[in-house]
N, C-alpha and C positions, 0 to 999 in steps of 0.2 A: 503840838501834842503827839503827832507821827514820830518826827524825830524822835522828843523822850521816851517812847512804847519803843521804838527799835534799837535803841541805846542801852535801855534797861535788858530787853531780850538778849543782845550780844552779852553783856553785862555778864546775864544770868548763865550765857552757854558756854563763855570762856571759863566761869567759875568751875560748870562742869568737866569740864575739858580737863582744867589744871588739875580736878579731883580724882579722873580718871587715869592721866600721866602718872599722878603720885603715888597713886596706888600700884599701880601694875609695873613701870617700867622700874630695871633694877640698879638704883642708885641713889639708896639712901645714905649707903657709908661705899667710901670709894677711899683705892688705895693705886700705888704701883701696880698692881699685877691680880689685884681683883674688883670685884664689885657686890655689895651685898645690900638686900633689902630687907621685909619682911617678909619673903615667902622665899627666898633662895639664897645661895651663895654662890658666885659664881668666879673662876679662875680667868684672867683676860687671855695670860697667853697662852693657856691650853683649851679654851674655851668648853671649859665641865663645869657645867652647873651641878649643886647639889641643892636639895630640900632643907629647910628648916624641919628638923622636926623634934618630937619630943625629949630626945638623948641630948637637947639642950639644954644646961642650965637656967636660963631666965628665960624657956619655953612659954611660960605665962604673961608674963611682958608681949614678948611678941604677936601673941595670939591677942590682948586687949589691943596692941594697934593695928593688927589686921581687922579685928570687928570693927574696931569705930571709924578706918578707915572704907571699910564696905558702907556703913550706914550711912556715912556719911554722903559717900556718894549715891545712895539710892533716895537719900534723903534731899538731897540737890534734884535729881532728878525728878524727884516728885513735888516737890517745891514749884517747879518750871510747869510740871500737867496742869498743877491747882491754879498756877495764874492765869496758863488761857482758859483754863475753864472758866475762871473769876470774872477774867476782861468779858466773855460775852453773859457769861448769869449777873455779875452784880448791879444792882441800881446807880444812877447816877451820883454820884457823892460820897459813895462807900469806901472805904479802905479794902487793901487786902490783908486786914488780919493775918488768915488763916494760913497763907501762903509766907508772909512774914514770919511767922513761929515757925512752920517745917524749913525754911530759909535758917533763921538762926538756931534749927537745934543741932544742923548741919554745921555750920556754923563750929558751935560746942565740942562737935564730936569730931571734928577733925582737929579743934585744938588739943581736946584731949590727946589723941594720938599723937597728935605730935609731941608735945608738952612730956608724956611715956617717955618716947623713942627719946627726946633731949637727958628725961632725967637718965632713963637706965642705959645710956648708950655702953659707958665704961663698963658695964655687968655683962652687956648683952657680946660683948665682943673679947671677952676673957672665957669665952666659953671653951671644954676640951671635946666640943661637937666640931668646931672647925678644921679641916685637916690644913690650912692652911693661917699663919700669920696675920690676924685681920685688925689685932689692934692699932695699929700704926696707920691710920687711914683717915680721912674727915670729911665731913658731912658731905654730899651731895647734892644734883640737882634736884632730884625728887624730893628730896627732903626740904630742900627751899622751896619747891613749889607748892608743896606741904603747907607752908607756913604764910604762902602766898595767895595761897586757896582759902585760908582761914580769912586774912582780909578781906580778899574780895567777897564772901558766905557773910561777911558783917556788913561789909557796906551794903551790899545787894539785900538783907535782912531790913537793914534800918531802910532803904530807899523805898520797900514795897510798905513798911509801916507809917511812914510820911505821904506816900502816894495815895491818891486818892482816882477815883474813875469820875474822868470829865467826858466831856462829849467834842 
């Protein structure tokens, strides 16, 4: 039973980890000579980042995958307090519900974002916000991990909804 509790733990903090990477680091869409995510755009070989900001055309796009990529990952995060709290409060035999549901709404909300980012990629990268050429580029690491974060948020969902507290 050790094992599976430290299994599920790792489990749970790689999930956070990949939801953390995905969000912050900038390599959603990646080309020759730049790198852009949701919150910047950035030049490789003069190394100038610029902001996303409203003088973008599909500004609204990108602002739904930067929220449901935050909640998502606050929603991981909290997912993880709830089960150790659960492991010492709950009775013998109990599920973790509760933890289960904040687990897959995370889950959700990261596919959402991603799922955004896939449809409106072509929109978001025809913008005359970019001073540099960004359509010619394709997807990145963050953005796989994105997609990779969303599995592990499901399988780690359904595991805490099957688990049960043994002794």
């Amino acid at each position: 039973m050790l094992i599976l509790l430290a299994f599920i733990i790792v489990f749970h903090i790689t999930s956070a980890a990949l939801l953390f990477i995905s969000t912050i680091d900038n390599a959603w869409w990646v080309g020759d000579n730049f790198s852009t995510d949701v919150w910047r755009v950035c030049a490789t070989n003069t190394s100038t980042c610029m902001a996303i900001t409203d003088e973008f055309n599909e500004y609204q796009s990108i602002q739904a995958v930067q929220a449901a990529m935050i909640l998502s990952t606050i929603l991981c995060c909290v997912a993880f307090l709830v089960f150790i709290l659960q492991l010492f409060r709950l009775k013998q035999g109990e599920r973790f519900v509760l933890t289960s549901i904040i687990q897959l709404l995370s889950c959700l909300c990261v596919m959402i974002a991603a799922s955004i980012y896939t449809d409106r990629h072509e929109e978001l990268h025809q913008s005359r916000g970019y001073r540099m050429e960004v359509s010619k580029g394709q997807y990145g690491y963050s953005f796989v991990l994105a997609w990779i974060a969303f599995a592990f948020t499901l399988i780690s969902g359904v595991m805490y909804l099957v688990l049960r507290k043994r002794k």
